[in-house]
N, C-alpha and C positions, 0 to 999 in steps of 0.2 A: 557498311557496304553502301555504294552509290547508289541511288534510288532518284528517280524522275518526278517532279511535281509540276503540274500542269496548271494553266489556264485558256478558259475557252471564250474566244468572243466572239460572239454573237452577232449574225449579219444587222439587227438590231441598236448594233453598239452595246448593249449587254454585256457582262463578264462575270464569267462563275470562276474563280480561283479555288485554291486548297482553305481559304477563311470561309469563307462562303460555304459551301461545301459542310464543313467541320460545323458552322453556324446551324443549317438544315440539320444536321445530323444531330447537332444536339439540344434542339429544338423537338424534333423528333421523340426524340427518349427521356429529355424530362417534362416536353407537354410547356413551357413556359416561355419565351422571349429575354426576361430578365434573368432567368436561372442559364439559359443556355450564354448569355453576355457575361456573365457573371463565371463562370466555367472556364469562359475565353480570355478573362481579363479585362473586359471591355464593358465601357459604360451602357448600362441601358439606353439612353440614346443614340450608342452607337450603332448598339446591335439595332436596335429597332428602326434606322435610316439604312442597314443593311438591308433590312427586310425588306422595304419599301422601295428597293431598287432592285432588286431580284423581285420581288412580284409585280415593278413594272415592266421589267425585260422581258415577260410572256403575256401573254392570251390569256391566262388563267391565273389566278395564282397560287401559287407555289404552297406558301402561309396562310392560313384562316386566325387570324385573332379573335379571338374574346374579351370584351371590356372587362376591364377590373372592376373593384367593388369589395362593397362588403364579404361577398363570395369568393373574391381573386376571381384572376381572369385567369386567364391562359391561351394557347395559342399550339394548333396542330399541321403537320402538312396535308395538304391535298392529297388527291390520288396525283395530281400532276407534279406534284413536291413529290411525292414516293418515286414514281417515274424519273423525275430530272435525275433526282438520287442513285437510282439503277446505272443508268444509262450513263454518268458520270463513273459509275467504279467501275459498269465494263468498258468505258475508255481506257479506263485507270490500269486495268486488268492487261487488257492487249497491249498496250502501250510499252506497261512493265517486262512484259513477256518477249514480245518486239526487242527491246532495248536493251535484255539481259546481257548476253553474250560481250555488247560494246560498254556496258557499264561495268565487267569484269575485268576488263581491258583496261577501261578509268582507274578503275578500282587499284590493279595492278601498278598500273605505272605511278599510281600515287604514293602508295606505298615504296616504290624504289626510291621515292626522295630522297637521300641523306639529308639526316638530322643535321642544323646548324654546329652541333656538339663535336661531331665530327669531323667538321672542316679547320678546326682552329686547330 
């Protein structure tokens, strides 16, 4: 089924996408930076140049890291990282909801295709 994926930029110049996003998210739930990069396929320095560009597109940031160490470090959202995160899936939400109807329509007429198989 067709499904809508968004990105938002930021009067800022900022931009939260669907990586972004997935990154906070899973950041979020296993508490680490490398663990949430490593999840996505992505080098620890990526994700972690990620970070740092999302928490320089706000006021607050998003991410708190913890130095590593003997102890490991890790790395949790804000309440402002929780927030962005809300406020992202109720775009995400209404958007969907919004767009049903004409992505059924997509959805339909893509399916009338004929298969290449059938035209020979």
């Amino acid at each position: 089924m067709a499904h809508l994926s968004f990105r938002v930029d930021l009067a800022t110049g900022g931009r939260l996408g669907p990586g972004k996003r997935r990154l906070l998210q899973l950041i979020d739930d296993l508490g680490s930076i490398s663990a949430a990069g490593r999840s996505m396929g992505m080098s620890y320095r990526r994700a972690w140049l990620l970070v740092e560009e999302v928490n320089g597109a706000f006021r607050e940031p998003l991410v708190e890291k913890a130095p590593g160490g003997s102890g490991g470090g890790g790395a949790a959202l804000t309440s402002a990282g929780r927030d962005v995160l809300a406020w992202l899936a109720d775009i995400d939400t209404r958007a969907q909801a919004a767009a049903a109807a004409s992505l059924k329509r997509l959805d339909a007429l893509a399916a009338a295709k004929p298969d290449s198989a059938s035209r020979k």
